[in-house]
VEXDREN-2710 file (C-alpha; in Angstrom, 1 decimal):
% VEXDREN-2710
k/r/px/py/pz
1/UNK/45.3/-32.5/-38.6
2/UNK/42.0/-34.6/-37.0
3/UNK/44.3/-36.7/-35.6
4/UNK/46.3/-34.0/-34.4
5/UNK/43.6/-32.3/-32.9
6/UNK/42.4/-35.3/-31.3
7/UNK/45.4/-36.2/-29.3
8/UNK/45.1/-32.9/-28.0
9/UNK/41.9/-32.9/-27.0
10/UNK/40.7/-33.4/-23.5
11/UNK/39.2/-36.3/-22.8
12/UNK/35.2/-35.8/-21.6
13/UNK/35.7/-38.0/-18.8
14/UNK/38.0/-35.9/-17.0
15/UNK/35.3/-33.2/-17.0
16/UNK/33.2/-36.1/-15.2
17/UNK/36.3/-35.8/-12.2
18/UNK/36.5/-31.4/-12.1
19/UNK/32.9/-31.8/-11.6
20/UNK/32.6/-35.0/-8.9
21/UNK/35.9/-32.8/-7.5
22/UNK/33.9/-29.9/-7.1
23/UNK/31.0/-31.3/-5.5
24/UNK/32.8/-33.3/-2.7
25/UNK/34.8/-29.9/-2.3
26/UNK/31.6/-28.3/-1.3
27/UNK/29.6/-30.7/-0.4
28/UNK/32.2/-32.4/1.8
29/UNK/33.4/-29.7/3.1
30/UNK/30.7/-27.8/4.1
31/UNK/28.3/-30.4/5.0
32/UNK/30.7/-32.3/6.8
33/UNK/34.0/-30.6/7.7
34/UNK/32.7/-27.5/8.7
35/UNK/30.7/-29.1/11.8
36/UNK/33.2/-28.5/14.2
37/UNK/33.7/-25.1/13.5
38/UNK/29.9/-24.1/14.6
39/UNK/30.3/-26.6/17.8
40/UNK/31.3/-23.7/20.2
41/UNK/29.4/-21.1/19.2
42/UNK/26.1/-23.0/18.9
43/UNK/27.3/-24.3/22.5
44/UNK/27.4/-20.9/23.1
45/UNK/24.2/-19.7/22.1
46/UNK/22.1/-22.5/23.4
47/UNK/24.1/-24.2/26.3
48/UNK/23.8/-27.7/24.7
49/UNK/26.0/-30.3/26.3
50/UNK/28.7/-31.7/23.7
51/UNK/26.9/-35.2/23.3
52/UNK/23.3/-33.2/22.5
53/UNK/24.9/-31.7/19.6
54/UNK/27.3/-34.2/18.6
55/UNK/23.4/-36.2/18.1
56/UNK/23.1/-34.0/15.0
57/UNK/26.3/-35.5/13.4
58/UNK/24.7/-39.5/14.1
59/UNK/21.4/-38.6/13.0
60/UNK/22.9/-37.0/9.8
61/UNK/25.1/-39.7/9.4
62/UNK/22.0/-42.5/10.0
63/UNK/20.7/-41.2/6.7
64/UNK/23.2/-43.2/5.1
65/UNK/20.7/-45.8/5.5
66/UNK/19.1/-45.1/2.6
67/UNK/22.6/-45.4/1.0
68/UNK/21.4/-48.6/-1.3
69/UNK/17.6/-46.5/-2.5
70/UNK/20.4/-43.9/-4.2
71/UNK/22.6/-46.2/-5.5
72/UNK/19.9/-47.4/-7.2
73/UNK/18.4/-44.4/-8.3
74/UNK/21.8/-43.8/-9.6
75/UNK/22.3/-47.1/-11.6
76/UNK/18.3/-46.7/-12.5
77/UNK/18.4/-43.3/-14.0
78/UNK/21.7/-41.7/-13.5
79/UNK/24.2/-39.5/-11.3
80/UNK/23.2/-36.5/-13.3
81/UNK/19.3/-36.3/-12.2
82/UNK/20.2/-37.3/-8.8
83/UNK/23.0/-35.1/-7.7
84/UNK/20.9/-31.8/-9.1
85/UNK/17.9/-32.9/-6.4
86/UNK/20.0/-33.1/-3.6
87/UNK/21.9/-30.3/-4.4
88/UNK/19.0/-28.6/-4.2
89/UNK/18.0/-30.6/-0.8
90/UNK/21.3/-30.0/0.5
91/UNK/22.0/-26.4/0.2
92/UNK/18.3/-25.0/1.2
93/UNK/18.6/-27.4/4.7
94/UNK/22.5/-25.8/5.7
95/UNK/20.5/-22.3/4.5
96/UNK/18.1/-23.4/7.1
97/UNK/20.2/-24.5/9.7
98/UNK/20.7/-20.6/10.2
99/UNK/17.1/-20.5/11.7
100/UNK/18.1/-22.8/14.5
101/UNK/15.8/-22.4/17.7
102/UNK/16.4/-25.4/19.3
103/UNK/18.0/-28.9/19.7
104/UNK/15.1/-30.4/17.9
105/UNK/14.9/-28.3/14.6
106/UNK/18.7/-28.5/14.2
107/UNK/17.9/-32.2/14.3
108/UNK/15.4/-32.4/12.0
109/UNK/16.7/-30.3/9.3
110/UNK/20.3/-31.7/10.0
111/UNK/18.3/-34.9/8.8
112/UNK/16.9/-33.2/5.4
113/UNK/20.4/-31.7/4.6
114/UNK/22.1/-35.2/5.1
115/UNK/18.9/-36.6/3.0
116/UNK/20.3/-34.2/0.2
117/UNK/24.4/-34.9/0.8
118/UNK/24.1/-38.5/0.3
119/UNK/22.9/-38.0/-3.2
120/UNK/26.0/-35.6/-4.3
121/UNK/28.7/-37.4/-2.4
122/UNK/30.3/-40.7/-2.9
123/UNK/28.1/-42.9/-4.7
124/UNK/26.6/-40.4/-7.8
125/UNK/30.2/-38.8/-8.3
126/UNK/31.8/-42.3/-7.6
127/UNK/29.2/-44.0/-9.7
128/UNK/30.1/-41.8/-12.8
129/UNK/33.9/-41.6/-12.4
130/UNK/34.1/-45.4/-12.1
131/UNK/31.4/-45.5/-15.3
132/UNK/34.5/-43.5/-17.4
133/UNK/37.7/-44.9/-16.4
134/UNK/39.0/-49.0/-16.5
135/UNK/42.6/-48.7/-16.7
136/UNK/42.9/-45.6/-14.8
137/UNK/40.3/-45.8/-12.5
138/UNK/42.4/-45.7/-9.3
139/UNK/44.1/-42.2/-10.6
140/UNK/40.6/-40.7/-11.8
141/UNK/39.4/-41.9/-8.4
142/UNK/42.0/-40.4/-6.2
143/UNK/41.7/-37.1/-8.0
144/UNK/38.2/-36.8/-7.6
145/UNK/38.0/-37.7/-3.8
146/UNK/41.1/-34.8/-3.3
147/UNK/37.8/-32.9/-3.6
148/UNK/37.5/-33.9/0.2
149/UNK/40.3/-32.6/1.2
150/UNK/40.4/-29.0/-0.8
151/UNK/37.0/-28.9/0.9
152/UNK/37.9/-29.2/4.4
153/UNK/41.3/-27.2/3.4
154/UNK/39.1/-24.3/2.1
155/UNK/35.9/-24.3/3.9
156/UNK/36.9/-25.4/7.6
157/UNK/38.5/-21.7/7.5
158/UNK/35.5/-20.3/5.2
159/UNK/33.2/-20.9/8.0
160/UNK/35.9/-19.9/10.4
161/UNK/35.9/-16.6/9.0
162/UNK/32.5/-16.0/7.9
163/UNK/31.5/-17.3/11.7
164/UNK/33.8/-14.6/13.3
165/UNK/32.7/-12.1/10.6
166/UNK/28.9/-12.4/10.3
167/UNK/27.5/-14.9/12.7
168/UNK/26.6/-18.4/12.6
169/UNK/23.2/-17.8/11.2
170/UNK/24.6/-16.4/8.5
171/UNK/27.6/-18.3/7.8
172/UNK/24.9/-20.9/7.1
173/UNK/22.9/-19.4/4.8
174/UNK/25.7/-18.2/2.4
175/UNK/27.3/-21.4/2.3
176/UNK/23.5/-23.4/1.7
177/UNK/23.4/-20.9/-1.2
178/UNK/27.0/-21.6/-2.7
179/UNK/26.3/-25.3/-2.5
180/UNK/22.9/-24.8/-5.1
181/UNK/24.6/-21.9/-7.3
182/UNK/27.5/-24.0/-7.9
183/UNK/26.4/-27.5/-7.5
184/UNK/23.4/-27.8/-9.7
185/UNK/23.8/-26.0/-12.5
186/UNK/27.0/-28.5/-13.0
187/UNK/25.5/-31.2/-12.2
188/UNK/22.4/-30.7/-15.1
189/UNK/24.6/-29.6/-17.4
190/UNK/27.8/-31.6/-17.1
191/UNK/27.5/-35.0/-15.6
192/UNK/27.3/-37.5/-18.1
193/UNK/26.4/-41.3/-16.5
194/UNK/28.1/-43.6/-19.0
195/UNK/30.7/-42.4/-21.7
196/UNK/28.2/-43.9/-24.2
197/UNK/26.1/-41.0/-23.7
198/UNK/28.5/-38.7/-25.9
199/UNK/29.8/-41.5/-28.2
200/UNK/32.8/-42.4/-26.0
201/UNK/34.5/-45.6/-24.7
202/UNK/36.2/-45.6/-21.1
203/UNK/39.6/-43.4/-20.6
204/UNK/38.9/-41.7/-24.3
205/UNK/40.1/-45.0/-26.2
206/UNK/38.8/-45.3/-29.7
207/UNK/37.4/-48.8/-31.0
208/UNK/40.2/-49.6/-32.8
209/UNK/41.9/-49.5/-29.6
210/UNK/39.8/-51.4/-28.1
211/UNK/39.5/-54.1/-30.9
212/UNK/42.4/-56.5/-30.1
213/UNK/40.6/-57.4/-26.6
214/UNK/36.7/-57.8/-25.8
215/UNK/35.5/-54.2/-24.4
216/UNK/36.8/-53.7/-21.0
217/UNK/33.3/-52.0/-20.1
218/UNK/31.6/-55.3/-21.0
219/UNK/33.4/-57.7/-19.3
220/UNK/32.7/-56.1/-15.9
221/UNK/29.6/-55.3/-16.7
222/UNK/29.0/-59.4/-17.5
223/UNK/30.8/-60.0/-14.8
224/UNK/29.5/-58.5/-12.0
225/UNK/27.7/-59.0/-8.7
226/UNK/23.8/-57.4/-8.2
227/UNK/23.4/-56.4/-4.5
228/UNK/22.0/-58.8/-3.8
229/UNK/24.8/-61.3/-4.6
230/UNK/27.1/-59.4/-3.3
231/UNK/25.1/-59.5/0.2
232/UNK/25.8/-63.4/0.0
233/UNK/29.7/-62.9/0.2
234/UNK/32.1/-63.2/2.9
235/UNK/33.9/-60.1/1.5
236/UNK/31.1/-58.1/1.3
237/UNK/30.8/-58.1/5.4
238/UNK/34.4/-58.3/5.9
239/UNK/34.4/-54.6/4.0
240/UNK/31.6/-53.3/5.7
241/UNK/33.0/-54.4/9.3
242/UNK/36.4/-52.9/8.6
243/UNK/34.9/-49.7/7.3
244/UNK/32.0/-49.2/10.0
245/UNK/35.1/-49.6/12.9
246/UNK/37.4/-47.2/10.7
247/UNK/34.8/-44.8/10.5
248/UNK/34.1/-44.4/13.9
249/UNK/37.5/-42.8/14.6
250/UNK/37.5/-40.8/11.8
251/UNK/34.6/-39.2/12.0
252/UNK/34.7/-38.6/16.1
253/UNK/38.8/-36.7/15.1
254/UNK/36.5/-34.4/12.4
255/UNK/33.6/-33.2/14.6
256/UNK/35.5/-32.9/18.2
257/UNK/38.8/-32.0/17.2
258/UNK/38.2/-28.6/17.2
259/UNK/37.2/-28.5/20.5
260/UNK/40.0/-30.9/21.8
261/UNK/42.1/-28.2/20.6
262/UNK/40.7/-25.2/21.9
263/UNK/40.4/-27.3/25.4
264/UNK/44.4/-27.5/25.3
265/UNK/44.3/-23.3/24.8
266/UNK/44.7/-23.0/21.1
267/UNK/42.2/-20.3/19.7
268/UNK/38.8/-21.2/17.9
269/UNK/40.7/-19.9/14.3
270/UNK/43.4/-21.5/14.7
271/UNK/42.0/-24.9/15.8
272/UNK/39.9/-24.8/12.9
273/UNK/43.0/-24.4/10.5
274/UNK/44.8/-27.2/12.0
275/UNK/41.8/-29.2/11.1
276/UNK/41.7/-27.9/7.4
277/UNK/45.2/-28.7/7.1
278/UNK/44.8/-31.9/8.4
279/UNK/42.2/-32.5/5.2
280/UNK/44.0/-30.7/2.8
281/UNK/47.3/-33.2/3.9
282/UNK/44.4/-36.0/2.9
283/UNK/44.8/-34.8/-0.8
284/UNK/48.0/-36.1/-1.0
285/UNK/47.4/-39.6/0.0
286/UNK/43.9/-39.9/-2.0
287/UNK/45.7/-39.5/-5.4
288/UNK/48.6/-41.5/-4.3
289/UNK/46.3/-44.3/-2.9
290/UNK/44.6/-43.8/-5.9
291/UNK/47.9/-44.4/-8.7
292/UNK/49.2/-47.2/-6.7
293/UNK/45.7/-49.0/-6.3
294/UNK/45.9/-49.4/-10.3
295/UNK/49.3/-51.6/-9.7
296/UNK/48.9/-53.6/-6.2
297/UNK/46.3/-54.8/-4.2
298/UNK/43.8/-52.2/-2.7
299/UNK/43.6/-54.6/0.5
300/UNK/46.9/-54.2/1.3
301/UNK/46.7/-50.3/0.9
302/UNK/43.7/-50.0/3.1
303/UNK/45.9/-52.2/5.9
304/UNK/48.6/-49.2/5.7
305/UNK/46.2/-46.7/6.0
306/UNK/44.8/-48.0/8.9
307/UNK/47.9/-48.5/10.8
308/UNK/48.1/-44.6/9.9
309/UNK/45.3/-43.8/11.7
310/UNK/46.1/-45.8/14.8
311/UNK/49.1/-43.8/14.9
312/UNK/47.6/-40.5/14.5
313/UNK/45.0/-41.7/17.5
314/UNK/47.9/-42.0/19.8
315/UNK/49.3/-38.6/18.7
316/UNK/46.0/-36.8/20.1
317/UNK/46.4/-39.2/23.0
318/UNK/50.1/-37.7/23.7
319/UNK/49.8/-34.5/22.5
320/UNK/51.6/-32.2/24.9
321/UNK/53.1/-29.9/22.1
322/UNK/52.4/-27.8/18.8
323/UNK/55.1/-29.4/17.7
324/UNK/53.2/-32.7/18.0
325/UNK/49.9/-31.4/16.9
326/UNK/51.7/-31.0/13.6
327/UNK/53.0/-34.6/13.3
328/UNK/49.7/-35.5/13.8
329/UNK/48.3/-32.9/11.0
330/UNK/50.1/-34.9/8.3
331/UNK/49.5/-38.8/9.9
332/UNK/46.1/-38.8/10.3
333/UNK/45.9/-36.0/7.2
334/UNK/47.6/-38.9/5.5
335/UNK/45.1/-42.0/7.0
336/UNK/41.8/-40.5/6.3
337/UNK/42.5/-39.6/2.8
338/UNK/43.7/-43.2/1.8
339/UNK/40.7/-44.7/3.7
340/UNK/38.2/-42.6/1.4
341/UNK/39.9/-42.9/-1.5
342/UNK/40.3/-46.9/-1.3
343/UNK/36.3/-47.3/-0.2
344/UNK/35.0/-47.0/-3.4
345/UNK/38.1/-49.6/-4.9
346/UNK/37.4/-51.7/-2.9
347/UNK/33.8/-52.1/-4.2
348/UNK/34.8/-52.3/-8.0
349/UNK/38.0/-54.2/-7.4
350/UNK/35.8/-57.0/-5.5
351/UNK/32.1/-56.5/-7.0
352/UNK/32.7/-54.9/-10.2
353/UNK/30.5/-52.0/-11.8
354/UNK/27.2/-53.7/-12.8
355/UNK/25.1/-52.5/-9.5
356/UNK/28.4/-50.3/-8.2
357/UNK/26.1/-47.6/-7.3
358/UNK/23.4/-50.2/-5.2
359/UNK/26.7/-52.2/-3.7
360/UNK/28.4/-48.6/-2.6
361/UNK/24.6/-47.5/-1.2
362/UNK/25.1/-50.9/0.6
363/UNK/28.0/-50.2/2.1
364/UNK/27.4/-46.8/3.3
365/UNK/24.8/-48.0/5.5
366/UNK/28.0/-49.3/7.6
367/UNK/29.8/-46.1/6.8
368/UNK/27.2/-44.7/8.1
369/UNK/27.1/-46.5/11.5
370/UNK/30.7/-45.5/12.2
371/UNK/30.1/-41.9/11.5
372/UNK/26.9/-42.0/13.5
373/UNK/28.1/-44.0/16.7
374/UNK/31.7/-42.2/17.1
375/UNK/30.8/-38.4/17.8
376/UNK/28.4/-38.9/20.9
377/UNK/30.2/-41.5/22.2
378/UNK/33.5/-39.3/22.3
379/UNK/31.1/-36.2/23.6
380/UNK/29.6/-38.8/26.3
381/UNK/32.7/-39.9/27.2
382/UNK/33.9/-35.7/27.8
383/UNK/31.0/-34.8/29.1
384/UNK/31.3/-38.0/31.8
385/UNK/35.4/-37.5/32.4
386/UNK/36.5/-34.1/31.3
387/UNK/38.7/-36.0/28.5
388/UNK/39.1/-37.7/25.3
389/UNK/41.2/-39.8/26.4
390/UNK/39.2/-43.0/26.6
391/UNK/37.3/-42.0/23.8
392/UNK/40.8/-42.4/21.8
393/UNK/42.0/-45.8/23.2
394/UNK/38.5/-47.1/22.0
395/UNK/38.9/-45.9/18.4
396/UNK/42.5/-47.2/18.3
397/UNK/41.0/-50.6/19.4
398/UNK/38.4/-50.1/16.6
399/UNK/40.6/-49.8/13.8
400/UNK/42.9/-52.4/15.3
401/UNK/39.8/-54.7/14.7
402/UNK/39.6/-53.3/11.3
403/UNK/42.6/-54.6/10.3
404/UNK/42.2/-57.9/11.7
405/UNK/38.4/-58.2/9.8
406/UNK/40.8/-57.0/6.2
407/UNK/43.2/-59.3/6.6
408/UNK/40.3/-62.0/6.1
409/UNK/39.3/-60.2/2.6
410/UNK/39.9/-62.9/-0.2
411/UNK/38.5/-62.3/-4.3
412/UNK/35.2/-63.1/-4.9
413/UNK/34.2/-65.6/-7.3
414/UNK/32.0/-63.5/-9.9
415/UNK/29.4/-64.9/-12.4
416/UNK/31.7/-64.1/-15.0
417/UNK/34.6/-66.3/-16.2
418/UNK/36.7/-66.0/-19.9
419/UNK/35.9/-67.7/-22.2
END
């Protein structure tokens, strides 16, 4: 009957996923997605030109800067202590952001609240998630990033709602306060850093399991780049090229897509649906990216993915029809989704696990870069021609570039070799 039981029993790690799910769901979506749903009314109110307030979105996105400090933190003392303070960080600045009086304050506290995202977003949740799975690592993975995508599918229209409903100011302060009822009471209570916390090996194997080969957790730990080693790689700047010039697209087609929309006569509502179906068509292709990383190279993957996103680029460039603002709902739905969930394979498949958290921090200073320098140049760029047209062309040459920087990507010889 033990054993019974036991093959019945769910294993702890997957709690580790619902609850890394959960706070890319809200975190993601609210902190991210939902920015193009308050462009045009903050517009509105203020009369702030679209570059002014796509500033916010780079100056948030600068903070991934200190990416590498919370990787650290997070390999130093755990995802658990750091995702409950910037929960906390995170929800009280978006509560705040419903106090906006001026260009200024939404940039400072657009600052703090991105201060608290980058500690319950990619590198706590995929710290811990790659800290509990080896052999299914790509599947955990993909399932815990399709927290992005249920995010933008449910809050992009959330916001929508409560926006048309309530106000702005509002709409802010209830979703600040679901992000610290939800979020960090989970996160103290839940998040476990290693499986050896509760007793456990990776992916709920026993140690007789594990006995005919060395533990799986140990070689890559042994085996494994420190930041600073992995600084000294080609691969590690190959990555962090191909990602920043990714990025840039992807995160300009989030923040002024909504706007692009309307601009072609399609209502605010509706505009901001097409966008949260676009993310919630991302879910799809995070846990398939994620189940096909564990059998074929993740370089590869990423290459698709991109040509994905090109092709989704030229859609918006093209679009004359609803008929074609659909196609491009599931292509680029389909692009950004395998792009975030391969990121954080990347890192493990070509660093390992040792200083994942530091390596990831690392590389979302690049992230970061992309995400900061797309949205005012696209808002330049309407503000200066009335279009998004060149804006477009220069992300499609971006990501071509991307491609061309991955193809370069070969293994990296780690410390590490069998005996």
């Amino acid at each position: 009957m033990p054993r019974l039981a036991s093959r019945f029993s769910i294993f702890y790690g997957w709690w580790i996923v619902t609850v890394g799910m959960l706070s890319l769901l809200l975190a993601g979506g609210i902190g991210i997605y939902t920015f193009g749903a308050f462009f045009t009314p903050l517009i509105d109110e203020f009369g702030w030109s679209r570059a002014q307030l796509s500033l916010a979105m780079t100056i948030a996105s600068l903070v991934g800067l200190f990416g590498p400090m919370v990787g650290t933190w997070v390999d130093r003392y755990g995802a658990r202590r750091v995702m409950a303070i910037g929960a906390l960080i995170a929800g009280a600045a978006i509560a705040l952001l419903g106090l906006t009086t001026s260009i200024w304050y939404f940039y400072v506290i657009s600052l703090v609240m991105a201060l608290g995202l980058v500690a319950i977003l990619n590198i706590p949740v995929a710290t811990a998630v790659s800290n509990w799975f080896v052999e299914r690592r790509g599947l955990a993975m993909g399932i815990t990033l399709t927290g992005f995508g249920l995010g933008g599918l449910a809050m992009i229209p959330l916001a929508s709602y409560l926006i048309a409903n309530l106000g702005w100011r509002m709409a802010y302060h209830l979703l600040g306060l679901l992000i610290c009822i939800v979020l960090i009471p989970l996160s103290i209570f839940v998040i476990k850093h290693r499986p050896e916390e509760k007793g456990l090996l990776p992916d709920g194997k026993t140690p007789q399991e594990s006995k005919p080969s060395p533990s799986v957790v140990e070689d890559e730990h042994d085996r494994e780049l420190t930041l600073k080693g992995a600084l000294r790689t080609k691969a590690f700047w190959l990555i962090a090229g191909a990602l920043s010039l990714a990025f840039i697209g992807a995160g300009s087609v989030i923040a002024h897509v909504i706007p692009f929309f309307q601009d072609m006569g399609i209502p605010h509502q509706t505009a901001a649906t097409i966008l949260g179906l676009t993310i919630g068509v991302s879910i799809l292709s995070r846990v398939a990216a994620g189940y096909i990383a564990d059998r074929m190279s993740v370089k590869y993957l990423a290459l698709f993915f991109l040509l994905l996103q090109i092709a989704g680029l030229l859609l918006l460039l093209g679009t004359s029809s609803m008929a074609m603002v659909w196609f491009f709902v599931v292509v680029f739905g389909l692009a950004i989704g395998g792009m975030f969930a391969l990121e954080p394979l990347l890192i493990s498949a070509y660093f390992g696990l040792a200083s994942f958290g530091a390596i990831y921090g690392g590389l979302w200073v690049f992230v970061s870069i992309g995400f900061a320098a797309g949205p005012p140049l696209a808002g330049y760029i309407f503000d200066v021609t009335g279009s998004y047209d060149l804006a477009f062309i220069l992300f499609m040459a971006a990501t071509l570039v991307a491609m061309a920087l991955l193809l370069f990507l070969k293994p990296v010889k780690l410390s590490w070799r069998p005996g």
